[in-house]
C-alpha positions as CSV (number, residue, x, y, z in Angstrom):
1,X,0.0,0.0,0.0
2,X,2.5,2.7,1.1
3,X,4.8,1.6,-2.3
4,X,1.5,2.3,-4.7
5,X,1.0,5.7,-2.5
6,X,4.9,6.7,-3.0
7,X,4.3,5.9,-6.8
8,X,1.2,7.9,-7.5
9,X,3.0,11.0,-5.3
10,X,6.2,10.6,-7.7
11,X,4.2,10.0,-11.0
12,X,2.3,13.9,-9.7
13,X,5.3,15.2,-9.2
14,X,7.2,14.4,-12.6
15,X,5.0,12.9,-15.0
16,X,6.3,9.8,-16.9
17,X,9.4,10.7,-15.0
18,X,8.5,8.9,-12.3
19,X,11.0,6.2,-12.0
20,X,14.4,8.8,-12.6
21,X,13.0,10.9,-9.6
22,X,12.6,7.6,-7.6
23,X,16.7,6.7,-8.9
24,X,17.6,10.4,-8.0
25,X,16.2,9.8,-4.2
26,X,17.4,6.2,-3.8
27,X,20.7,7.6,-5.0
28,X,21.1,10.2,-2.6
29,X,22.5,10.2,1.2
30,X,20.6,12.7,3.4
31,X,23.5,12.6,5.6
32,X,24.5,15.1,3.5
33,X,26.8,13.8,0.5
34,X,25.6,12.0,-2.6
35,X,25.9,8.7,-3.5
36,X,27.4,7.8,-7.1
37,X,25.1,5.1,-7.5
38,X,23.6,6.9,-11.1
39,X,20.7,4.7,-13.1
40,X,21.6,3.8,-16.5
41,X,18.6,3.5,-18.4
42,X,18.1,1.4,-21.5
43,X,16.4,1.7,-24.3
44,X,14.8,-1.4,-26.3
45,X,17.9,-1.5,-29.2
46,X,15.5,-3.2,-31.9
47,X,13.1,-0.1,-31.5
48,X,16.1,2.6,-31.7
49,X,17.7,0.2,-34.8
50,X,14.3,1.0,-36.3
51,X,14.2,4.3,-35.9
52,X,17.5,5.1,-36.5
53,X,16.9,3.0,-40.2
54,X,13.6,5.0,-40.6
55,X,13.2,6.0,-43.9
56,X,10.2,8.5,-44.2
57,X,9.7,11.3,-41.5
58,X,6.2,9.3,-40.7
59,X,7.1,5.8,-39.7
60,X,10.3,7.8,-37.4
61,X,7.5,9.8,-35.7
62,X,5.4,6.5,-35.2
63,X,8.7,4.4,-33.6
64,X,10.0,7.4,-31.5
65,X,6.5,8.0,-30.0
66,X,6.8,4.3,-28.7
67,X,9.6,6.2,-26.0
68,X,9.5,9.4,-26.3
69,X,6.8,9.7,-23.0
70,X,9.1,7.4,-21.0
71,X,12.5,8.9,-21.2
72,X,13.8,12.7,-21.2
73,X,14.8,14.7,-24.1
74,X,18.5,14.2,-23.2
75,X,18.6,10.5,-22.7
76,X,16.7,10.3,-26.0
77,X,19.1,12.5,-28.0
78,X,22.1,11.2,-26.2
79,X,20.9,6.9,-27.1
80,X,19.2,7.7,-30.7
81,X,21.3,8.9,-33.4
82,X,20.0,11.4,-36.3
83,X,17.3,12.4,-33.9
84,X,16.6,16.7,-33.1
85,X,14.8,18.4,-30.7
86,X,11.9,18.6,-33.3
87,X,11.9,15.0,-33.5
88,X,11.1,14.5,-29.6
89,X,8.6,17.1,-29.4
90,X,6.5,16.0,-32.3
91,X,6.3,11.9,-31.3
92,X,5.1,13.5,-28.0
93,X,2.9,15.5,-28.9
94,X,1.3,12.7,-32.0
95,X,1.6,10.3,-29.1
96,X,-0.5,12.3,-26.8
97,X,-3.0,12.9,-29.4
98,X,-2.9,9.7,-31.4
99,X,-1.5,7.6,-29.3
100,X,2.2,5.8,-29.0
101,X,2.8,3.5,-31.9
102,X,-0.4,5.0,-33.7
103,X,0.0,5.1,-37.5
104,X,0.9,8.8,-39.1
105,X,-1.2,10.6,-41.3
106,X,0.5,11.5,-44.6
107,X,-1.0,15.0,-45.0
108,X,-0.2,16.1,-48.7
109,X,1.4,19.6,-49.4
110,X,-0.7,22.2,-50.3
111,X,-0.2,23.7,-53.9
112,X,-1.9,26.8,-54.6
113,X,-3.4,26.6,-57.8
114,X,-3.2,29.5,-60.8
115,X,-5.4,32.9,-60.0
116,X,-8.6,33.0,-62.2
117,X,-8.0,35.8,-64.8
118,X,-11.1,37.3,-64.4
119,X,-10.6,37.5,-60.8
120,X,-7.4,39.2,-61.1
121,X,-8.7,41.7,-64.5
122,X,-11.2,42.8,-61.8
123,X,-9.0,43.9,-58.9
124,X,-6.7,45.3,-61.2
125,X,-9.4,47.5,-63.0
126,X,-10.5,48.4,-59.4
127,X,-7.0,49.9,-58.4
128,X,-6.2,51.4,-61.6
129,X,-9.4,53.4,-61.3
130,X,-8.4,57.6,-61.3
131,X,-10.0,58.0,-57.7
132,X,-6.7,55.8,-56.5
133,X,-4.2,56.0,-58.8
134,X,-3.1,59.0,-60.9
135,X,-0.3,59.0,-63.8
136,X,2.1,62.0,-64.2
137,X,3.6,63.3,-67.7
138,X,7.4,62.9,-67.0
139,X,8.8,59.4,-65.8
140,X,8.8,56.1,-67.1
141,X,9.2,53.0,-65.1
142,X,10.2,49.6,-66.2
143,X,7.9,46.6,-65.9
144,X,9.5,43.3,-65.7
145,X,7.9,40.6,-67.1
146,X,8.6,36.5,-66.4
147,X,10.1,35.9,-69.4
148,X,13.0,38.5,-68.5
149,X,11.9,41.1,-70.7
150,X,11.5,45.0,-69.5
151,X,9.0,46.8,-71.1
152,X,9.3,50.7,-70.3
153,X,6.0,52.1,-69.1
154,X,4.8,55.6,-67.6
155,X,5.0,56.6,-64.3
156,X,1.5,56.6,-62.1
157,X,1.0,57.5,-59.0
158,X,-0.8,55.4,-56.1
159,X,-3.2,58.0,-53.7
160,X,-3.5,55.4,-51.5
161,X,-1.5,52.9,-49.7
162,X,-1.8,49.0,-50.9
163,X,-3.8,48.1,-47.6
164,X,-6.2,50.3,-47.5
165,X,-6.9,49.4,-51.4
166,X,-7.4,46.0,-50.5
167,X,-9.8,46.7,-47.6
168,X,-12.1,49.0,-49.9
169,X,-11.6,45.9,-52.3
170,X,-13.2,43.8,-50.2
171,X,-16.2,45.4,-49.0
172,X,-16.9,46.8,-52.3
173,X,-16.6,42.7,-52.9
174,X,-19.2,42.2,-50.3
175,X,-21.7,44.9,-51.3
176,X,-21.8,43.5,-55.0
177,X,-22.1,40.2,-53.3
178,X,-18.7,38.8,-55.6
179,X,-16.2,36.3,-54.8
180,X,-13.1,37.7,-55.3
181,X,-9.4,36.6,-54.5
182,X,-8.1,35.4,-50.9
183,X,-6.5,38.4,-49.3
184,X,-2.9,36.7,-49.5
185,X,-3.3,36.5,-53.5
186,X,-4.6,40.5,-53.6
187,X,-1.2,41.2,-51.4
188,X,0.6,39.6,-54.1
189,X,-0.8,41.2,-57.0
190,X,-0.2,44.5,-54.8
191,X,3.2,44.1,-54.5
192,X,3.9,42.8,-58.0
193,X,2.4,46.3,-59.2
194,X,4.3,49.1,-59.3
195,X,3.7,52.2,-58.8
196,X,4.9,55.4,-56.8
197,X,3.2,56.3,-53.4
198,X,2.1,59.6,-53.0
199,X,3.5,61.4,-50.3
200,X,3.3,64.8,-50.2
201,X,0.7,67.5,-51.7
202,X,3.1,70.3,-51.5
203,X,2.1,72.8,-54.1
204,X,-0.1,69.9,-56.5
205,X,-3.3,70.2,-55.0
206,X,-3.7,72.7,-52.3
207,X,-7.9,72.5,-52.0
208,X,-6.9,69.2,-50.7
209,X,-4.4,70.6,-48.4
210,X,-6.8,73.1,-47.5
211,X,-9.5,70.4,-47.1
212,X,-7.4,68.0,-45.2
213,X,-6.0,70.9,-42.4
214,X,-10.0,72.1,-42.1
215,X,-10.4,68.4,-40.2
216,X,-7.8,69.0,-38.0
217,X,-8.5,72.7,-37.2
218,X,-12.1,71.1,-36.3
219,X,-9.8,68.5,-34.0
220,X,-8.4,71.7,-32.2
221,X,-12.1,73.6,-32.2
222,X,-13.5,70.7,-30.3
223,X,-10.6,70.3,-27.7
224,X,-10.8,74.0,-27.3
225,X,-14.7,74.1,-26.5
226,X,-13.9,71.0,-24.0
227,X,-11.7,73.1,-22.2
228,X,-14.6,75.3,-21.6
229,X,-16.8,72.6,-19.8
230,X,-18.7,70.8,-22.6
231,X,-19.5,67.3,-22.1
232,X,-16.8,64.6,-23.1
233,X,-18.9,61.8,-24.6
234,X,-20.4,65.2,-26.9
235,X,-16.7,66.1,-28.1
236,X,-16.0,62.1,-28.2
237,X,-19.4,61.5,-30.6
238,X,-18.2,64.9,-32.8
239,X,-14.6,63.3,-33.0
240,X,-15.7,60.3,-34.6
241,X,-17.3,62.2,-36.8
242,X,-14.7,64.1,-37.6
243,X,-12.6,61.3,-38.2
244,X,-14.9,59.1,-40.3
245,X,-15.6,62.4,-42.4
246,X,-12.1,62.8,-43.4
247,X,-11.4,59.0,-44.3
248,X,-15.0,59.5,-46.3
249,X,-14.0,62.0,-48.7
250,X,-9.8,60.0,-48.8
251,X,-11.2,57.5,-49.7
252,X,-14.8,56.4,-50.1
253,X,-16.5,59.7,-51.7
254,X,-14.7,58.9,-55.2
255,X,-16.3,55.5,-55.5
256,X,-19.6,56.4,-55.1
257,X,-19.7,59.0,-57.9
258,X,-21.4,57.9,-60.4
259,X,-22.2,60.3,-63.9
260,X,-26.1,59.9,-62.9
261,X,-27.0,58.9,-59.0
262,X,-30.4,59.6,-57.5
263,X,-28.3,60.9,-54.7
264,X,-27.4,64.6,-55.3
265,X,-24.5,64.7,-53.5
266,X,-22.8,61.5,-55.7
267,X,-24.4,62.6,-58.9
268,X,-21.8,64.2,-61.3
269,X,-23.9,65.8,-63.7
270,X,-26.3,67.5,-61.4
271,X,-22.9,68.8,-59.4
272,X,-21.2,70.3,-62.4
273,X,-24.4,71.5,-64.3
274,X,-24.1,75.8,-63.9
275,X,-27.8,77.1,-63.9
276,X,-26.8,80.3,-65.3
277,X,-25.2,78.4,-68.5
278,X,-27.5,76.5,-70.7
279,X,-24.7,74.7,-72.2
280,X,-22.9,74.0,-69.4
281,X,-26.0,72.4,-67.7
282,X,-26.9,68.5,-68.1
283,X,-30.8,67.7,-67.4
284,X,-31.1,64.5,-64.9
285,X,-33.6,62.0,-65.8
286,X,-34.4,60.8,-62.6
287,X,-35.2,63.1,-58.9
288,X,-32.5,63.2,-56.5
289,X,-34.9,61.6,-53.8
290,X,-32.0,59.9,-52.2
291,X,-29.9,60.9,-49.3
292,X,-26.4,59.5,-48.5
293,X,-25.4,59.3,-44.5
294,X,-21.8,60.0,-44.9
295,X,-22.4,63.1,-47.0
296,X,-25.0,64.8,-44.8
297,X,-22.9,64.2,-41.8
298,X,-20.2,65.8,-43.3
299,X,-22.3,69.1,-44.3
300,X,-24.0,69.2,-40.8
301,X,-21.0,69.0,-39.2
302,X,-20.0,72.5,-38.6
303,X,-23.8,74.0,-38.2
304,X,-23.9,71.1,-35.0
305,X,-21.1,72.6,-33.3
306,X,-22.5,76.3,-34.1
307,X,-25.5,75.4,-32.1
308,X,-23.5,73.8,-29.0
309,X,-21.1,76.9,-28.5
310,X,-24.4,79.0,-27.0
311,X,-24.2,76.4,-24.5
312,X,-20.8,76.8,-23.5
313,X,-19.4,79.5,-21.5
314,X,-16.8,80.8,-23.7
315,X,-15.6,84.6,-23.9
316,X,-16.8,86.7,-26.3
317,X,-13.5,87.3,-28.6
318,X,-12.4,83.5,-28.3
319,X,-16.0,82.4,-29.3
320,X,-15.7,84.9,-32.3
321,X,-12.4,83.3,-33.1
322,X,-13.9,80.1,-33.3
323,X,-17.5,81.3,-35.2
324,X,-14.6,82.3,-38.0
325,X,-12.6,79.4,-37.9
326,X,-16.0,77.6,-38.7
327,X,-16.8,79.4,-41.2
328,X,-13.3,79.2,-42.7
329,X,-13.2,75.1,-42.1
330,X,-17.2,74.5,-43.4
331,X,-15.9,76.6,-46.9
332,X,-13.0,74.6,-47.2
333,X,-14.8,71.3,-46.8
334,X,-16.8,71.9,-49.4
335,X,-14.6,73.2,-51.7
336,X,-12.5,70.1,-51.5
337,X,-16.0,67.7,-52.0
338,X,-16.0,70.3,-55.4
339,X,-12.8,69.6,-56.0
340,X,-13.2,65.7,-55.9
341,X,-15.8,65.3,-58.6
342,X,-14.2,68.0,-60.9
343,X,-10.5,65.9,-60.8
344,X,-12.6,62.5,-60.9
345,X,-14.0,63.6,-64.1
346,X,-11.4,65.3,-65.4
347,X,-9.5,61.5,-65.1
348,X,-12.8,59.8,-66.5
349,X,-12.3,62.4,-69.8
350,X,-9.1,61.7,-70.6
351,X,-9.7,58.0,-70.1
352,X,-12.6,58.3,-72.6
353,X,-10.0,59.8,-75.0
354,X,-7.4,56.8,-75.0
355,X,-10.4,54.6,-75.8
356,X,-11.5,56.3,-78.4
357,X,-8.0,56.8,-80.4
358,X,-7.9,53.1,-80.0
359,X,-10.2,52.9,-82.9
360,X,-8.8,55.5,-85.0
361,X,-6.3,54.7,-87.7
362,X,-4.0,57.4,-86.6
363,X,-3.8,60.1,-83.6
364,X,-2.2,61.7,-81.4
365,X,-3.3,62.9,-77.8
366,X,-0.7,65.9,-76.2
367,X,-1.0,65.9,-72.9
368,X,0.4,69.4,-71.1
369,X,0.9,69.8,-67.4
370,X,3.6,71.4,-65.1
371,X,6.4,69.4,-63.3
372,X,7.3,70.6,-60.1
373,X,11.2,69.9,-59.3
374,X,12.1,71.2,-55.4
375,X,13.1,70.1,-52.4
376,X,9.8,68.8,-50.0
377,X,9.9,70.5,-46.9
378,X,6.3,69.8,-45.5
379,X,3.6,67.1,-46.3
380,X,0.6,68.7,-46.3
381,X,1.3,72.5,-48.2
382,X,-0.9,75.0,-49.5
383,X,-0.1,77.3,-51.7
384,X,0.7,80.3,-49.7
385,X,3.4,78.2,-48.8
386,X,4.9,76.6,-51.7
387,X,5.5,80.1,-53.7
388,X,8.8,81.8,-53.5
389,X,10.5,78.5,-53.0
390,X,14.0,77.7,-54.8
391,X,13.1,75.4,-57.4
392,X,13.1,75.0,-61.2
393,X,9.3,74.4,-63.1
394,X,9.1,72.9,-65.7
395,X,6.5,72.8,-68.4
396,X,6.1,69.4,-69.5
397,X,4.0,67.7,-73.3
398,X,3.9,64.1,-73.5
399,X,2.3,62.8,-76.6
400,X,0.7,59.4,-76.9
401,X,0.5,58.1,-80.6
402,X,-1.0,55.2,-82.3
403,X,1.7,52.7,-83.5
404,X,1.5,49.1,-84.8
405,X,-2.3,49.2,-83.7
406,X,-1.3,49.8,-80.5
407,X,-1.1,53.5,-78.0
408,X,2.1,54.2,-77.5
């Protein structure tokens, strides 16, 4: 009885290690010196023959989970040739789960298969769109192919980053209800793509400069009124609208312009139609008896916070300070939602163009734009800013012309 209780208090203490921490205490003299009476432990030499003569990685695993639970790491490394660390660990763990001696599972290697064509025409068509990618009229880059050759190409110009892309990607996947490539492929296609990042807007586009500093001076409004006792989960709710405004018009506003929308905000030709111009006015087919969330939140923003400030107790010249800096922000808000559809069909025009000289027998399309060649000193610049800096402009045609039935 008391050598089945000494058993079961060794086999808690050091699982399948029961019988080395029974050697180690029968080895040792609590007089206070140790005995050199070490156990030499023995392995069955047909099973380590076999698994020494193992030929696949599956039938080594199978023999070495026979032992592997009964004897330490070291006394299996130091009695088994041609056996690692990895070895041990995976005929314990397989003869935990399995059992010792159970037979392997050959799992076969996964091979990924070739990407659909369709599938990939349709992401690429989504990130060459001219909301998110933009070509310039100096610079080539050179586009290797598999089969070694280079083929020179223009430069373009990425507006946003490659995981971003992917995420609007997705969900514009989801809302069209279309299967479209795992995530891992779309990486790869990303990276295989090449393209420059933009990275500054200093003296390109200053409305969305302007645009992009109204946000944060609305960042600063709202921390300044806080100051002044408004609520926090108020300034937290106007935050997040602050925030998901200025990713809406980076990013989403451009793909939900569409040349006719029932929404007035997304419609193109009912934005860009001037009443006072017949010709410059398109009639819409259809009422603009839709309203988009995003857009009105955006336009409301400024007129909410009016309305809280004569609940705050603010002084008179720091609350007119603030009544301008509104007005300022709200004008510069819109300007850049103007500023949007204009560019976006600007892009859509000159991609109409290279279509249609495809099916001419010969043209050629000039393309005139200046080329900006300084030093970048700040990442968001308006123009104030960028004139009277050292720099050379230069006034840049690049001509596309029909060659071998093809636009070169």
């Amino acid at each position: 009885m008391s050598l089945k209780l000494v058993q079961s208090l060794l086999e808690l203490i050091a699982p399948s290690q029961s019988h080395k921490l029974w050697g180690h205490i029968r080895s040792y003299d609590f007089g206070g010196s140790e005995v050199d009476n070490s156990v030499t432990i023995t392995l069955n030499q047909p099973v380590v023959k076999a698994i020494e003569d193992a030929s696949l990685p599956q039938m080594k695993t199978q023999l070495l989970s026979l032992v592997a639970l009964d004897y330490t790491k070291r006394e299996l490394l130091q009695s088994i040739k041609n056996v690692t660390v990895w070895d041990v660990d995976r005929a314990r763990s397989h003869a935990r789960q399995q059992g010792p001696g159970h037979l392997v599972a050959n799992i076969p290697a996964y091979r990924p298969g070739r990407m659909p064509m369709e599938k990939v025409e349709h992401f690429m068509h989504f990130i060459l769109q001219p909301q998110y990618t933009q070509d310039v009229a100096y610079g080539t880059r050179n586009l290797k192919l598999s089969t070694g050759e280079s083929v020179p190409m223009p430069d373009v110009i990425r507006k946003v980053v490659i995981g971003r892309l992917i995420s609007l990607y997705m969900r514009y996947c989801e809302e069209i209800n279309y299967e479209c490539l795992s995530e891992t492929s779309l990486w790869r296609i990303g990276r295989a793509c090449i393209a420059s990042q933009l990275k500054s807007l200093q003296g390109l586009d200053t409305l969305t400069a302007d645009g992009l500093a109204a946000f944060d001076k609305l960042d600063q409004i709202i921390d300044q009124i806080e100051t002044f006792g408004q609520e926090s989960a108020w300034c937290r709710r106007i935050r997040e609208r602050i925030a998901n405004g200025r990713n809406y018009l980076k990013l989403d506003y451009r793909r939900h312009l569409q040349q006719s929308s029932q929404c007035a905000d997304h419609c193109i030709a009912y934005a860009l139609s001037d009443p006072k111009a017949p010709k410059l006015t398109a009639q819409c087919t259809h009422d603009h008896d839709m309203m988009c969330l995003p857009c009105e939140s955006i336009k409301t923003l400024c007129s909410d916070i009016r309305e809280t400030l004569t609940d705050v107790n603010i002084p008179v010249h720091i609350l007119d300070e603030v009544l301008f800096d509104l007005n300022i922000v709200s004008s510069d808000i819109e300007k850049w939602r103007a500023h949007i559809v204009r560019s976006l069909q600007q892009e859509r025009a000159k991609h109409n163009i290279l279509t249609l000289a495809r099916g001419k027998d010969w043209i050629v399309v000039v393309f005139m734009d200046w080329a900006m060649k300084f030093v970048p000193q700040k990442f968001k610049e308006t123009m104030v800013d960028f004139y009277a800096k050292r720099g050379i402009s230069w006034h840049v045609q690049s001509f596309v012309d029909r060659l071998m039935e093809n636009l070169v």
